[in-house]
C-alpha positions as CSV (number, residue, x, y, z in Angstrom):
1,X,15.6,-16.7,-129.4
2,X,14.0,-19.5,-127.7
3,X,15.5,-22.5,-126.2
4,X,14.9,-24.8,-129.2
5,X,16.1,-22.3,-131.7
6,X,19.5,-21.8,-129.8
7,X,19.8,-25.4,-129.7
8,X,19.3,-26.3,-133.4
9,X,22.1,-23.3,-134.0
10,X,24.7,-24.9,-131.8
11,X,24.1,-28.2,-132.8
12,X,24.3,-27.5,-136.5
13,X,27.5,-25.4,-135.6
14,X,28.9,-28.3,-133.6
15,X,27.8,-31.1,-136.7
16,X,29.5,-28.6,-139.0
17,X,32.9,-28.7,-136.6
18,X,33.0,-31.9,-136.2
19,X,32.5,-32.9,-139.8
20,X,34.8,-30.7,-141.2
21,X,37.6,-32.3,-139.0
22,X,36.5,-36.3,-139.0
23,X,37.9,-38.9,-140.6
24,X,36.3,-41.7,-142.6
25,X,34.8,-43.3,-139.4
26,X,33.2,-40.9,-137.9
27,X,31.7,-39.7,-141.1
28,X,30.7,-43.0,-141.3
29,X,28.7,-43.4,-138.0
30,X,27.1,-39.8,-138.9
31,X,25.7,-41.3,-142.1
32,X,24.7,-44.3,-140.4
33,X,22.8,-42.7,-137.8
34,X,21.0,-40.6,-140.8
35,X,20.5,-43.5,-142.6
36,X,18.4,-45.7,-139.4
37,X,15.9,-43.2,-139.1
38,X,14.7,-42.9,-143.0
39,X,11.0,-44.1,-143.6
40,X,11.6,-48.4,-144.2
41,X,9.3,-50.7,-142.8
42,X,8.7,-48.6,-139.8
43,X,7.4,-44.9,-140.4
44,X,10.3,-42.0,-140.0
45,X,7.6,-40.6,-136.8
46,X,7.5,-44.2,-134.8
47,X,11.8,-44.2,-135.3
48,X,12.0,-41.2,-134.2
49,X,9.6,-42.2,-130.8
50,X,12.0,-45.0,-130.5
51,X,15.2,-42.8,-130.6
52,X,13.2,-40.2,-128.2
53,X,12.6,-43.3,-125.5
54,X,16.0,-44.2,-125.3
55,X,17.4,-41.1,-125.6
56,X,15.5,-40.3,-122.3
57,X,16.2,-43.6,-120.5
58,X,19.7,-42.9,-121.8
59,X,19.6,-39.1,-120.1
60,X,21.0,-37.9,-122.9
61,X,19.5,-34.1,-123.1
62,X,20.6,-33.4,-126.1
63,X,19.7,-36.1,-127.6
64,X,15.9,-35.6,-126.2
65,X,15.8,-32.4,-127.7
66,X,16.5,-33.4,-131.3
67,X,14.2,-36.4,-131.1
68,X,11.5,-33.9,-129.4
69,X,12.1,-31.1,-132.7
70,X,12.2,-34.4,-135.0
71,X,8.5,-36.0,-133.7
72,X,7.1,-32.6,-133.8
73,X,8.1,-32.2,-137.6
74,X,7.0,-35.5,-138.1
75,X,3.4,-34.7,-136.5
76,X,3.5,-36.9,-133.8
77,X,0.3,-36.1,-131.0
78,X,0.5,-34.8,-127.9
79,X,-1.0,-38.5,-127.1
80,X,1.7,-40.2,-128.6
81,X,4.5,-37.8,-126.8
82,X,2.5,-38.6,-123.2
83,X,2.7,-42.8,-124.2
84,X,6.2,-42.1,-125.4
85,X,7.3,-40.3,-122.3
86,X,5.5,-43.2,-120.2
87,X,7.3,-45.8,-121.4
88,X,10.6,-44.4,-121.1
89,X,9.9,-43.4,-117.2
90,X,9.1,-47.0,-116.6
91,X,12.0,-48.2,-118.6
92,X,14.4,-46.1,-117.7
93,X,12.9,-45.2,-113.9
94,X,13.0,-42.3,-111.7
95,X,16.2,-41.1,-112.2
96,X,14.9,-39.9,-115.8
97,X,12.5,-37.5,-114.2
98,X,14.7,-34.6,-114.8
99,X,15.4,-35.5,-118.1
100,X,11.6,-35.9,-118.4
101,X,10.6,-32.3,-117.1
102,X,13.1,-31.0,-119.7
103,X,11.5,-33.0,-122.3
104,X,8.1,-31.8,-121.8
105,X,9.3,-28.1,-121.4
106,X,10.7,-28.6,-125.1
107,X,7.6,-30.5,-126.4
108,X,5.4,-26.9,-124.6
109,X,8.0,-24.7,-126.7
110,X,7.7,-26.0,-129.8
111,X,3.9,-26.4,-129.4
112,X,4.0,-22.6,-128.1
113,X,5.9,-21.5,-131.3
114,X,4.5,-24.2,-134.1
115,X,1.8,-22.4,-136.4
């Protein structure tokens, strides 16, 4: 099992904890943050850029990773993931190099493993 796979497993593991156990709120916020990144005036695969970029100038790894699985779904370019990833080193600087390497390490898996 690859690094993405075992990621998707806890995360929908976690989602399923969590949800089972929250309160109005917090199922609230869930639905929310499903609801910003339907197709509207700005396609689902640009959102998801956006959420990618501040996820890494936010370091936020697992948050990379699901934007990273999302824009690959959405059939986003490995051009468009190289401008992405450019704009959030210079926003976010060079602390987010890390963050960065693991980004592109995701982005090589699911290209690896993507028929």
């Amino acid at each position: 099992m690859g690094k993405i796979e075992e990621f998707q497993r806890e995360r929908d593991r976690l989602n399923a904890l969590v949800l089972s156990r929250a309160n109005l709120e917090i199922k609230r916020f869930f639905s929310l943050d499903s609801q910003v990144y339907r197709g509207g005036s700005i396609p689902v695969k640009y959102k998801e850029l956006l959420g990618l970029v501040a996820s890494l100038v936010l370091r936020c790894d697992d948050c990379v990773t699901y934007h990273i699985i999302r824009c690959h779904r959405e059939g986003i370019s490995r051009e468009e993931f190289n401008e992405a990833m450019a704009i959030a080193l210079v926003v976010g600087g060079s602390i987010t190099i890390p963050h960065l390497r693991r980004a592109y390490d995701a982005w090589e898996e699911l290209q690896r493993t993507s028929p």
